[in-house]
N, C-alpha and C positions, 0 to 999 in steps of 0.2 A: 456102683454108680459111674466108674469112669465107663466100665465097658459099654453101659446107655449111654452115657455122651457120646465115645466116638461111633458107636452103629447109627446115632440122631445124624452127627457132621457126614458121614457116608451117604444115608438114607437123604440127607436136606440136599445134597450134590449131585445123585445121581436126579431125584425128582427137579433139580434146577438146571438140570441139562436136558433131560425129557421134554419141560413144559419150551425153552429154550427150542430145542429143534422140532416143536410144534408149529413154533409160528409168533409172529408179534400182536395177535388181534386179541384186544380189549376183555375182561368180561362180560360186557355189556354185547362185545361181537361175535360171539363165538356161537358157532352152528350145535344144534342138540348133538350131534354125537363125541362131540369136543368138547362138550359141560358133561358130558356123561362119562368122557375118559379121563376128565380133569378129576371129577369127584369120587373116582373109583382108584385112581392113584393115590389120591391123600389116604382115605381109606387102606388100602393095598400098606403104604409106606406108614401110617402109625402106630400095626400093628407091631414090625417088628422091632419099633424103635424103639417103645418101652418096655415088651415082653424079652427077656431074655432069653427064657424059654423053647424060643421060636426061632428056627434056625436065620438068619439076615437072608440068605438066598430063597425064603419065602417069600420075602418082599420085592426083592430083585426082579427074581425072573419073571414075576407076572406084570410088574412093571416095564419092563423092555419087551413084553407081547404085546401090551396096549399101545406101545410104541410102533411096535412093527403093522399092528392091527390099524391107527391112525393112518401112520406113513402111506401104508395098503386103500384108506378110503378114501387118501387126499388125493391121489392118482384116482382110481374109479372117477371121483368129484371133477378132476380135470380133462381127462378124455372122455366121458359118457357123459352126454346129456341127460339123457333117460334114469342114469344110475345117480344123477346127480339130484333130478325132482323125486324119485324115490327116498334119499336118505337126508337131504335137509329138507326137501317141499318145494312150496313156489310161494312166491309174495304174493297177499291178498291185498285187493283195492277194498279198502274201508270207503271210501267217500272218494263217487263218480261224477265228474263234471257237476259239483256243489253240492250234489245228492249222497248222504247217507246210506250204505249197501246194507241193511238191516239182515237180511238170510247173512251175508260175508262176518259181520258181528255176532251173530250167535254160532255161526259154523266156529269162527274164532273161539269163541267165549266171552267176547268183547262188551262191556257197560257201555253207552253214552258219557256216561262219568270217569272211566278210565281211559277212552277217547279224547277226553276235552282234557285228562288231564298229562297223556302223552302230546296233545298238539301245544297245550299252556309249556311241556318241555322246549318246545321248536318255536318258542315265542310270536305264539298264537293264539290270542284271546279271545275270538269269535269263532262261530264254526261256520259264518256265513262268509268267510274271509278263504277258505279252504275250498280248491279245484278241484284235487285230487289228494288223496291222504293216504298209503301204501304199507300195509305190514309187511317188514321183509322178513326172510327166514329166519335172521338172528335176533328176529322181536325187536327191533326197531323201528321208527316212525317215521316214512319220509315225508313230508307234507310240501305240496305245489299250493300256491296260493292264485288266487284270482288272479290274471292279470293287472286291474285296475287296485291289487291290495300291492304287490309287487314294489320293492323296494327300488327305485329308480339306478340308472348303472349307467357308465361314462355314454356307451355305445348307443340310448336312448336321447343322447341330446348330441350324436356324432362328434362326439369327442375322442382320440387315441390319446390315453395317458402316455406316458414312457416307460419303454421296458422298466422291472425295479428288478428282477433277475433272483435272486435268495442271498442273505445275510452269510457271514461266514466268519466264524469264530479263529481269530489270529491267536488271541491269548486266552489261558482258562487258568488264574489264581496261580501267574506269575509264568503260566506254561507256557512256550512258544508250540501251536500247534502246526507243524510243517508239512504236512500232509494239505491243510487249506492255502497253506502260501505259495506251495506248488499248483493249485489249483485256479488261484488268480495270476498266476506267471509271476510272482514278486517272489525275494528272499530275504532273509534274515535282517541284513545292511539297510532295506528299503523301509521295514517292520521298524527297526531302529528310530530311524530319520522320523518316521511318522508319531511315533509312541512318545520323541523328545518336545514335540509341540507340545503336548500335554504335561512337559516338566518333571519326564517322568520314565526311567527306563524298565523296558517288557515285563521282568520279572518282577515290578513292582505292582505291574495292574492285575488287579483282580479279573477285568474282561477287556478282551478290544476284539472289534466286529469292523466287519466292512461290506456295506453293502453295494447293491448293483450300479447305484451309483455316484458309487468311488467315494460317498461319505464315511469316516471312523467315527469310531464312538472307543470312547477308551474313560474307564473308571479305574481309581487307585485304589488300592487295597488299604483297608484300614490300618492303621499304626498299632500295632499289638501293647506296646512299649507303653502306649496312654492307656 
């Protein structure tokens, strides 16, 4: 029993370094030969986890091939165009200029019904609402909407908002993160001064954030002790 425990913690570390130097995209994003090397890993890696039997470098080495074999298709993918529509495809237009592409839906394998209810995903309830509607390669749904459906935006009524730039986590559950305080040019002593507004020093807040601008937000971590 211990020996399958520790071959599981080997086997769960090396597959969590694999999946790791694969990449950050989604299940939902991930191109067919990358759900195909996903599910032939776990595969690959539960045989030896539980079989004793089976020596651990069974599992290993054919896992660090699927590894070298992705790394291998992700290059192809980014220098070759041509080797790049060969091995994920090309996005198909479902719906051209408001019109339905009926041949592109069965070449798909596409319903009307699973149409309507990938566009109800993209918070779309009509299908007369819809311009253009785009299966990508990772089976995703991009949907353009009419212009006159089109959710109205500053630049439609000549308006420039103001930069808001990206939020930036000072404290995380008491932590001073120094890496973002260097990023906004402030230190420690400045973090201080701001965090005692709140009646409250760094290591007592659960988060403090600082946005583009220049507003904090700082919440205190709850009292254990109550």
């Amino acid at each position: 029993m211990l020996l399958i425990f520790f071959r599981a913690i080997l086997l769960y570390i090396l597959v969590l370094v694999v999946m790791r130097l694969m990449g950050k995209r989604e299940i939902g994003q991930l191109q067919p030969f990358e759900l195909a090397i996903s599910i032939m890993i776990a595969d690959l890696a539960s045989i030896p986890m539980t079989d004793t039997g089976v020596p651990i470098t069974n599992g290993i080495i054919p896992i660090l091939g699927l590894l070298v074999m992705h790394l291998l298709i992700s290059v192809i993918n980014m220098k070759s165009i041509n080797g790049r529509a060969i091995i994920c495809g090309k996005p198909t237009i479902l719906v051209y200029r408001g019109k339905i592409n009926e041949k592109a839906l069965q070449k798909e394998r596409f319903t009307i019904n699973e149409l309507e209810e990938r566009l109800r995903g993209n918070n779309i309830f009509n299908l007369g609402d819809v311009e253009y509607a785009i299966l990508e390669t990772s089976g995703q749904i991009t949907v353009i909407q009419k212009p006159e459906k089109r959710t109205t935006i500053p630049e439609d009524f000549n308006i420039t908002p103001e930069y808001e730039g990206i939020p930036y986590d000072l404290v995380i559950d008491g932590k001073i993160m120094s890496n973002n305080l260097k990023a906004i040019g402030k230190d420690e002593e400045w973090l201080k001064k701001q965090v005692e507004k709140f009646k409250m020093k760094p290591e007592q807040a659960l988060v403090v954030t600082f946005d583009g601008k220049g507003q904090i937000f700082c919440q205190k971590k709850d009292d254990k002790k109550k």
